[in-house]
C-alpha positions in Angstrom: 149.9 161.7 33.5 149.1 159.7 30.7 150.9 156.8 28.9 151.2 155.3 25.7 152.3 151.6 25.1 153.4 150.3 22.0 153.9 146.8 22.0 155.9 145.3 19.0 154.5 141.6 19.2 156.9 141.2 15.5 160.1 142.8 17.3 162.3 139.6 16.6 161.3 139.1 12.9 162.1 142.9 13.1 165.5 142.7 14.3 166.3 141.0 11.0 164.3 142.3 8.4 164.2 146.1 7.3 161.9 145.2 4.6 158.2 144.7 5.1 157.8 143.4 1.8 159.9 140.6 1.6 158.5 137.1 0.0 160.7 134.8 1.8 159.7 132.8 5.0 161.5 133.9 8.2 161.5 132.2 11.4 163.0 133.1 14.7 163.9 130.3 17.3 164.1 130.2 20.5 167.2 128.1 22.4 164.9 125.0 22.3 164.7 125.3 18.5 161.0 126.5 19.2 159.6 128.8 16.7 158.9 132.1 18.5 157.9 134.8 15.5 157.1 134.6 12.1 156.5 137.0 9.3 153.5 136.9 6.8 155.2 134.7 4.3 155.5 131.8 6.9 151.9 132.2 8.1 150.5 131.7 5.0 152.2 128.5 4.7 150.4 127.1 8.1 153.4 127.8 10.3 152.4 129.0 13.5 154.3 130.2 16.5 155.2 127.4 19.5 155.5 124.8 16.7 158.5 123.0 16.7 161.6 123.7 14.0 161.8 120.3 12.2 157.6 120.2 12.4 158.0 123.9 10.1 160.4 122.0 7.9 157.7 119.3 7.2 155.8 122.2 5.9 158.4 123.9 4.0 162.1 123.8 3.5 162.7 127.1 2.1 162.4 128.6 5.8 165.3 131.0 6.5 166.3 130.3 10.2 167.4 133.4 12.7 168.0 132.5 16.0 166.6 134.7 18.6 168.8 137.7 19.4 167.9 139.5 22.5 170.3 142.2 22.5 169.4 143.4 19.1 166.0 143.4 20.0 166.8 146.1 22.7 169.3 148.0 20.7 165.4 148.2 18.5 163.6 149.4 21.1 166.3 152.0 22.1 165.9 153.1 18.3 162.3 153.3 18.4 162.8 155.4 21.9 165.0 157.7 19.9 162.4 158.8 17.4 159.8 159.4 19.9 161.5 161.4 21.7 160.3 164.8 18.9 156.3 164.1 21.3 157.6 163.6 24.9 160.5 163.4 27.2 159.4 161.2 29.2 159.9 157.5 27.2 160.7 154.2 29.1 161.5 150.3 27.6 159.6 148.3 29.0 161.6 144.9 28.3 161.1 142.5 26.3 159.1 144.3 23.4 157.6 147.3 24.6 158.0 151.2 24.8 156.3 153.6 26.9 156.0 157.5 26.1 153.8 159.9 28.3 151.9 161.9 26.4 149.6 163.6 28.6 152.1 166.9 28.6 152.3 166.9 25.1 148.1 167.0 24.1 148.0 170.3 24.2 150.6 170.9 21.3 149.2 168.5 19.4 145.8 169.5 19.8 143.7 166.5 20.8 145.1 163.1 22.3 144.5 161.2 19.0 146.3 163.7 16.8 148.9 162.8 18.6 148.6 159.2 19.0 148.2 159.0 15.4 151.6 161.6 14.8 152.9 158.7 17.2 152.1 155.6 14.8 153.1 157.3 11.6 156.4 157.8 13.1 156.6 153.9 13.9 155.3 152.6 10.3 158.0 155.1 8.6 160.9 153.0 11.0 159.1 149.7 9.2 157.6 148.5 12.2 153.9 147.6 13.4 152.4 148.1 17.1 149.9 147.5 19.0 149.1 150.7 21.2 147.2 151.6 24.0 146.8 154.3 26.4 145.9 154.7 30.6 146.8 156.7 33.3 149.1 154.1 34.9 152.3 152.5 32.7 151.4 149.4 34.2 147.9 149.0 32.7 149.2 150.9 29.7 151.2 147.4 29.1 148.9 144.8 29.9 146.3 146.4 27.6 148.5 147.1 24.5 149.8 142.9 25.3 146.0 142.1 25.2 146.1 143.7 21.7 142.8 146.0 23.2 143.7 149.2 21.8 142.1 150.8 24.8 142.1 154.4 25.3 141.6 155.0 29.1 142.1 158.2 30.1 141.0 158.3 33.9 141.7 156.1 36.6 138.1 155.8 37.7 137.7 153.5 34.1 140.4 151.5 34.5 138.7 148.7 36.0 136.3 147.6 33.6 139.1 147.6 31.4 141.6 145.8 33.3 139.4 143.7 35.0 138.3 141.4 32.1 142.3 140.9 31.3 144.1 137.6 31.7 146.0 136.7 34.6 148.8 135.8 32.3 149.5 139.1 32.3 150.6 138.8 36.2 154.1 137.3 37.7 153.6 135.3 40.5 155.1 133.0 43.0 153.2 130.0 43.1 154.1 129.3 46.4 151.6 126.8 47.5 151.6 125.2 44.4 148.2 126.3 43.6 147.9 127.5 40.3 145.0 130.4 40.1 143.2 128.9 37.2 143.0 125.7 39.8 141.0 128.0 41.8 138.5 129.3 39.4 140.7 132.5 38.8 141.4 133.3 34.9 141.1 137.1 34.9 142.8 139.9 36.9 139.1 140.8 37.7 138.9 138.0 39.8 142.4 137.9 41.1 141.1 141.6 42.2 138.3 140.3 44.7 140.5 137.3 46.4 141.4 138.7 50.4 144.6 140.6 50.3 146.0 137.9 53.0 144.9 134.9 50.6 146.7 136.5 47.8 149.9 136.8 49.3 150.2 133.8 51.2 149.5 131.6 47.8 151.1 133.4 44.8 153.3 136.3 47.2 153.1 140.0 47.8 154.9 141.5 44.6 151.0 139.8 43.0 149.0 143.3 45.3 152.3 145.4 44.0 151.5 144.9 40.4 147.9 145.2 41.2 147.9 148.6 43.2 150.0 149.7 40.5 148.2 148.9 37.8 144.9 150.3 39.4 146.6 153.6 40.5 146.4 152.8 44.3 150.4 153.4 44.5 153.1 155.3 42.3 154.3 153.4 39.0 157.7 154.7 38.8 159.3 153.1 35.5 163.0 154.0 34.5 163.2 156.8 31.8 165.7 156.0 28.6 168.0 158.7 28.3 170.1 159.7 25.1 173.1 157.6 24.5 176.3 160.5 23.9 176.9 159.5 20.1 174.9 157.9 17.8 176.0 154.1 16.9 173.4 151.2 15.9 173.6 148.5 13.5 170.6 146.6 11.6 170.5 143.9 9.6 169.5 142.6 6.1 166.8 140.5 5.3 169.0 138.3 2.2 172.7 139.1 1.3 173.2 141.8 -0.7 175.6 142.6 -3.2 175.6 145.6 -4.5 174.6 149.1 -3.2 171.5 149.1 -5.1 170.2 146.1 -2.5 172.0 147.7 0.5 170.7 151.5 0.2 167.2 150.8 1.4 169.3 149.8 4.6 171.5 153.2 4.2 168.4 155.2 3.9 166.4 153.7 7.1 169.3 153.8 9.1 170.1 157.8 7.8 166.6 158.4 9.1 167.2 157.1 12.8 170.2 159.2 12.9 168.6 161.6 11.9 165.7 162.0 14.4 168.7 161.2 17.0 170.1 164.3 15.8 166.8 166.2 15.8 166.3 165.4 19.2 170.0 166.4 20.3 170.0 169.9 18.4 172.6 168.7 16.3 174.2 168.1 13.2 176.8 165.4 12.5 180.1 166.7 10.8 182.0 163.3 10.7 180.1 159.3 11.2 181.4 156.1 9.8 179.3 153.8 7.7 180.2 150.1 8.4 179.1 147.1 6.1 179.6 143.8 7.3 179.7 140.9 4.7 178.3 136.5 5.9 181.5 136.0 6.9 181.6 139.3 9.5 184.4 141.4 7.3 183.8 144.9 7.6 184.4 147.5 5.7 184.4 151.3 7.2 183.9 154.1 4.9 184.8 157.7 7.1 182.8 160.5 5.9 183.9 163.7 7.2 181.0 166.9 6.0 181.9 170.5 5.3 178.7 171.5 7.5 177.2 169.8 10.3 173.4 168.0 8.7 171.1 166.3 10.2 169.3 165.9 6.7 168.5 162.2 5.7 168.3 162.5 2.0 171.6 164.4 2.2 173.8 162.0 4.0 172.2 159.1 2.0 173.1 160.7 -1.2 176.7 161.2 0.2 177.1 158.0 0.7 175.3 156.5 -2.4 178.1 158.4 -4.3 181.0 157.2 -2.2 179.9 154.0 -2.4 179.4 154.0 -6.1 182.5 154.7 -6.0 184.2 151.8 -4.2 184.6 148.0 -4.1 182.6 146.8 -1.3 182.4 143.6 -0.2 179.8 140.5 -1.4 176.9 139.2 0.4 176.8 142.3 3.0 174.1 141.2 5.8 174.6 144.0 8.2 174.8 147.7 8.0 176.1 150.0 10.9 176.5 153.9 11.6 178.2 155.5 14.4 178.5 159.3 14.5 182.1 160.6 15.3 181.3 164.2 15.7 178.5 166.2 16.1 177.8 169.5 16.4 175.4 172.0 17.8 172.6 173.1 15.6 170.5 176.8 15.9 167.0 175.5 15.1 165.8 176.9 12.5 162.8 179.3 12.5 160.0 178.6 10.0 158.5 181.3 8.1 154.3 182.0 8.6 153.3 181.6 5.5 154.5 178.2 3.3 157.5 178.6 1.3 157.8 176.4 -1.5 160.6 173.5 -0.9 164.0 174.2 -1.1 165.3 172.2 -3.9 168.9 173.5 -4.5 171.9 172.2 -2.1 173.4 174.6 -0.3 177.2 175.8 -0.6 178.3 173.0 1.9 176.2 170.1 1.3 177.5 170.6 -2.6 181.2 170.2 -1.3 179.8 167.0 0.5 178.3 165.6 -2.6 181.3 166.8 -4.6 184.0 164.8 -1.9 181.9 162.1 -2.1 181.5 162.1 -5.6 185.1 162.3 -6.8 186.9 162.3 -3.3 188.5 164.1 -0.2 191.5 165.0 -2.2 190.0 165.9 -5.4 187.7 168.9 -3.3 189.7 171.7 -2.1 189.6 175.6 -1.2 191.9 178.0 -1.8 193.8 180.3 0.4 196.6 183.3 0.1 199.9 182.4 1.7 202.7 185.0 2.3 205.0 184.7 -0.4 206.1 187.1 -3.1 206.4 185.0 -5.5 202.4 184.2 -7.5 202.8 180.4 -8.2 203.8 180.0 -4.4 201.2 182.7 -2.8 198.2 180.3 -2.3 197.5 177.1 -0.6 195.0 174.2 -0.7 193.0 173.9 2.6 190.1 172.6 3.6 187.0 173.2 1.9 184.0 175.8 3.9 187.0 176.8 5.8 187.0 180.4 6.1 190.3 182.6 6.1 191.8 185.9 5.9 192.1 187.3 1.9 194.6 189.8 1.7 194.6 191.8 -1.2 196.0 190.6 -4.4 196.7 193.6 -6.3 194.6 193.4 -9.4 196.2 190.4 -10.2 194.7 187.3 -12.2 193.0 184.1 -9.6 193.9 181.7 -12.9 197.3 180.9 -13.0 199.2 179.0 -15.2 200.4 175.5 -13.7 203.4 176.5 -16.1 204.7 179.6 -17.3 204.5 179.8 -21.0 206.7 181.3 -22.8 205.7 183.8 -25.7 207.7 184.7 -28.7 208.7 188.5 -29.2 209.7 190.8 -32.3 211.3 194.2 -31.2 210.9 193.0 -27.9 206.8 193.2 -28.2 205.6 190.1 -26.9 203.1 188.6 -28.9 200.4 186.3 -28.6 197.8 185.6 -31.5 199.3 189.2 -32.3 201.3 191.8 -30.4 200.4 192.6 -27.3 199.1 196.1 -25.4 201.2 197.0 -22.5 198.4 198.1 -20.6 200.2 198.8 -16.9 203.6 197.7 -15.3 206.5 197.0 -15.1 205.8 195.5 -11.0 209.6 194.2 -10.4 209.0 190.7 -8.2 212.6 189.4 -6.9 212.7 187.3 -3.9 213.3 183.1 -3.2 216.8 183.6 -2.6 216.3 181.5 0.4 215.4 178.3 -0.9 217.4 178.7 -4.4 214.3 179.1 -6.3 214.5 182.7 -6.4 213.3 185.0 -9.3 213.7 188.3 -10.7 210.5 189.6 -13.0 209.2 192.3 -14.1 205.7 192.0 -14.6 202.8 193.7 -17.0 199.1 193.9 -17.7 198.7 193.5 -21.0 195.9 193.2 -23.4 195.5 190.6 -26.5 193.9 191.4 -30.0 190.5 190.0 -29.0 190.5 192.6 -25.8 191.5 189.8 -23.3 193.5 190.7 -20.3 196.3 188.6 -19.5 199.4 188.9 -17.0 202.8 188.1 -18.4 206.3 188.9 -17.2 209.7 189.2 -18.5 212.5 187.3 -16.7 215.3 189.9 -15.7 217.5 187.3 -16.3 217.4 186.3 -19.4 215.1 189.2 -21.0 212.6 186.2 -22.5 208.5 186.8 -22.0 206.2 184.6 -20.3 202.3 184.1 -19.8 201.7 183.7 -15.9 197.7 184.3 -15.8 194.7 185.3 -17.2 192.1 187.2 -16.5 188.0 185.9 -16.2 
């Protein structure tokens, strides 16, 4: 086996910024009012991290404060699992900022073991983030390595030592049980930790010192607890400044999208209903329900969708945080790629148009159409659901455009006429039926044929011998 560590030394400026770019100075706190991260903003001003909060203010006073949020940071990590779960199946968190993949399965595929790694890193800079990475046989060293910012690429266990060995002992938790510290002893590296008698080691600093050791060296398994899939899709991130508009907030949508959507690639799904949550500084949330025509798992398509809802609606001021939850997914046939490159696909398909048409103008203003059984035309179809396929009985030869109205038509001789006389072209078909819910009829109906050779349908009410125009044919 071979694993992978990537360390995210930036995870808590992370958890609150989605945008690499940003110009303002963030710190993070710790519950001491400690400064614990930074971004690149606040190091240029000469903050550092350890330095205490009202010492940054001396510098600056245009420091946004976060305070440290643990949980978010490993709702992160379980997002960056997510997304890495397309190279192996085998991914672990390794608390509090790391993730561990094992990638030795998965050269092969990818060709050669950097291919990969590199596949691996693209994937993190596309979720925003920046890691420090580095690969041994044992998860153990994997993490000590990628913490010592090394970038080490050990692949067998008979190099791990001179590349463990030079490694602090920081690295190590220990038990300083008779309060000796190592570095009182002339021990600063795991090199020389290494060579101190077994005995010595445990009776000063306790045994777990040898466990972390042997499994670090590959002397005894280095089980690690795999992540596995969470059943739906739900995470939330947050914005960098307040946003007001969904201009600001759909660089949020669209990162967001894309973790559901490798979610959903991993799963072999496609989501067919999710919720989009916006939460304003004063934690009101708004919920927009988006229920598709078609299961996608297609980033650019749910963004649009809810680019256009939103457009649409009044949302909230000063929105900090964004959150999507899938309601209901569905399976997905991967699809089979052809050999030879086909150009991209740049039309939407029939469903993901309804989407983009609900979204667009609403749930109620997007409809399909249906027969019903009932004689009479004006009641013989229904509205249903979009997509939603049905049985068609046959109509007849009669017109799909009818009239919301009848209109009636003027006759001479009893030839009705519109823009001229008209040419009985086939009939009469004698409809009579309602009498059940007093809005019977009794028509005889005609196809009939105007001067400009359009074909219409018209009838002539039985009961009071007067013409009408019911529908026209395309």
């Amino acid at each position: 086996m071979l694993w992978l560590c990537l360390n995210f030394p930036d995870l808590p400026i992370n958890v609150f910024s989605i945008d690499r770019t940003i110009e303002n100075p963030i710190a993070i706190i710790g519950p001491s009012n400690t400064i614990i991260a930074i971004n690149k903003k606040c190091q240029s001003l000469g903050i550092k991290n350890g330095m205490s909060l009202s010492a940054a203010y001396a510098i600056s006073n245009l420091i946004e404060v976060k305070h440290r949020n643990k949980h978010k940071e490993a709702k992160k990590l379980e997002e960056i699992a997510i997304s890495l779960f397309q190279y192996s199946s085998q991914i672990s968190i390794s608390l509090p900022s790391s993730v561990l993949i094992e990638i030795g399965a998965s050269i092969a595929l990818f060709r050669s073991t950097q291919h990969l790694i590199d596949q691996i890193k693209k994937t993190i800079i596309k979720l925003g983030l920046d890691a420090q990475t580095a690969v041994s046989p044992t998860p153990t060293a994997a993490i000590w390595l990628a913490l010592q910012k090394t970038n080490a690429e050990v692949l067998t266990l008979d190099d791990l030592p001179q590349y463990i060995n030079p490694l602090s002992i920081s690295n190590i938790e220990y038990k300083n049980i008779s309060n000796i510290e190592p570095s009182d002893v002339g021990i600063k590296t795991i090199g020389q930790l290494a060579c101190v008698p077994r005995s010595a080691v445990t009776q000063r600093w306790g045994s777990g010192v040898l466990d972390q050791l042997d499994r670090a060296f590959g002397r005894k398994p280095d089980p690690h607890p795999l992540f596995i899939l969470p059943h739906r899709f739900n995470t939330e991130i947050s914005l960098n400044l307040p946003a007001s508009s969904v201009t600001e907030i759909l660089f949020g949508i669209n990162r967001i999208m894309q973790i559901m959507a490798n979610y959903l690639q991993v799963r072999q799904r496609g989501v067919i209903e999710f919720e989009l949550s916006i939460t304003n500084e004063e934690n009101f949330s708004h919920n927009f329900n988006f229920k598709l025509s078609v299961p996608s798992r297609d980033p650019k398509h749910l963004t649009s969708l809810a680019q256009e809802r939103l457009n649409r609606e009044t949302i909230p001021s000063r929105i900090e945080s964004i959150q999507l939850k899938s309601i209901k997914e569905l399976t997905l046939t991967p699809s089979s790629h052809s050999l030879i490159p086909q150009s991209e696909r740049t039309t939407l398909s029939g469903g993901q148009l309804i989407d983009q048409l609900q979204a667009r103008l609403g749930e109620k203003s997007v409809y399909g159409v249906t027969v019903y059984a009932d004689h009479r035309p004006e009641k013989s179809w229904r509205a249903t659901i979009p997509g939603e396929k049905h049985y068609h009985a046959p109509l007849n030869h009669r017109p799909s455009w009818l009239l919301r109205t009848p209109k009636a038509l003027i006759s001479i001789s009893d030839i009705p006429q519109l823009r001229g006389p008209l040419t009985i072209l086939n009939g009469p078909e004698r409809i009579e039926t309602g009498w059940w819910d007093e809005k019977d009829i009794k028509r005889d109906y005609f196809l009939a044929l105007t001067q400009d050779r359009s074909q219409i349908w018209i009838y002539k009410d039985v009961k009071n011998q007067k013409w009408f125009l019911h529908g026209i044919f395309s």
